[in-house]
C-alpha positions in Angstrom: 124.4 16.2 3.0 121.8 18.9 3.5 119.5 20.9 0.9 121.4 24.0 1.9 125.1 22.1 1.5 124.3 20.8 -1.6 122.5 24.7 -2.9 125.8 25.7 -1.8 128.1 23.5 -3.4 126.8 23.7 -6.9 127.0 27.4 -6.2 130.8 27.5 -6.0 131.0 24.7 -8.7 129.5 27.4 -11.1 131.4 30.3 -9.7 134.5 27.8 -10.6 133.5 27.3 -14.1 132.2 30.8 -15.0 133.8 29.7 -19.0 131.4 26.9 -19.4 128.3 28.8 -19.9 129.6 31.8 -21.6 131.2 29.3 -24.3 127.5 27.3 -24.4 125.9 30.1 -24.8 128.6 30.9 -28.2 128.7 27.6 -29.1 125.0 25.7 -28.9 124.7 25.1 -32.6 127.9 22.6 -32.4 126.5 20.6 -30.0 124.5 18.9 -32.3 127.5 18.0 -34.2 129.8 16.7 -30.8 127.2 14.4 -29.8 126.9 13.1 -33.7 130.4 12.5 -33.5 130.4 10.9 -29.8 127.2 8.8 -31.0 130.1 7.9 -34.2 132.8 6.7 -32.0 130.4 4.5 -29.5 128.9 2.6 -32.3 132.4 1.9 -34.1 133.7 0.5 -30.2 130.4 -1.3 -29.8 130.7 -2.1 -33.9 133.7 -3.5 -33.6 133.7 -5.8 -30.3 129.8 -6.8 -31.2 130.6 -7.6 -34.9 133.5 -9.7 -34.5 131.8 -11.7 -32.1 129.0 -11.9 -34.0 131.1 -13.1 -37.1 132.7 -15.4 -34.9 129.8 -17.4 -33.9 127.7 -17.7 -37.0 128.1 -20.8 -39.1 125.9 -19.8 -41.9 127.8 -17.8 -44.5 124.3 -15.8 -45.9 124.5 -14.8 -41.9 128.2 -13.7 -42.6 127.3 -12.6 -45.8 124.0 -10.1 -44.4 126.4 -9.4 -41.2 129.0 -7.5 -43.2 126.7 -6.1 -45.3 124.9 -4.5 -42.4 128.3 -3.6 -41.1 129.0 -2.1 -44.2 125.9 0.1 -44.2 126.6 1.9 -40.7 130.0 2.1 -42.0 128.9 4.1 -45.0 126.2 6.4 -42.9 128.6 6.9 -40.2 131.1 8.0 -42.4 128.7 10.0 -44.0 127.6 11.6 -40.8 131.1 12.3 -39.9 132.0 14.4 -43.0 129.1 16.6 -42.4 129.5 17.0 -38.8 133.0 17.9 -38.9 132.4 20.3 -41.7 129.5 21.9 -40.0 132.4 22.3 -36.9 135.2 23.9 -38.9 132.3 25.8 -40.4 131.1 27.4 -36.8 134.7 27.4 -35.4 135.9 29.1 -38.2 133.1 31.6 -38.1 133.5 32.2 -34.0 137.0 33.4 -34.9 135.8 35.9 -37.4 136.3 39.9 -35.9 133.3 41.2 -34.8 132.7 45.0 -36.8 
């Protein structure tokens, strides 16, 4: 594929999506937010397959013991983040929606 297929291409990909950059342009303080909450979910999926494994192949209960406390840590900050993520979101969304005067 050429320079002037590929030029081409990604012309008609954003002539196809002419929504995506109007709502980026409205919406580029909540991005922050999405990826917190993104950056949330992965480390509970990796938390939870990681963690268990770990658990399951230490013998020495101060490991456990330090384990679930770390676990319990991210737990707590990520529940943290979460509340203030989704608060700033309803916060924006809710403000987007407002008539303009």
């Amino acid at each position: 594929m050429g320079m002037d297929q590929m030029h081409r291409v990604i012309g008609e990909l954003r002539s196809e999506l002419p929504g995506l950059s109007e709502w980026w342009g409205s919406h580029r303080t909540a991005v922050p937010a999405l990826a917190a909450l993104l950056v949330i979910v992965v480390i509970g999926i990796v938390g939870v397959f990681g963690g268990l494994r770990y658990l399951q192949d230490t013998s020495s209960p101060t490991a456990i013991l330090g384990g679930l406390y770390l676990m319990l840590a991210v737990i707590g900050v990520s529940v943290v983040v979460a509340v203030v993520a989704v608060n700033h979101l309803i916060e924006h969304f809710a403000r987007s929606k407002e008539p303009l005067d």
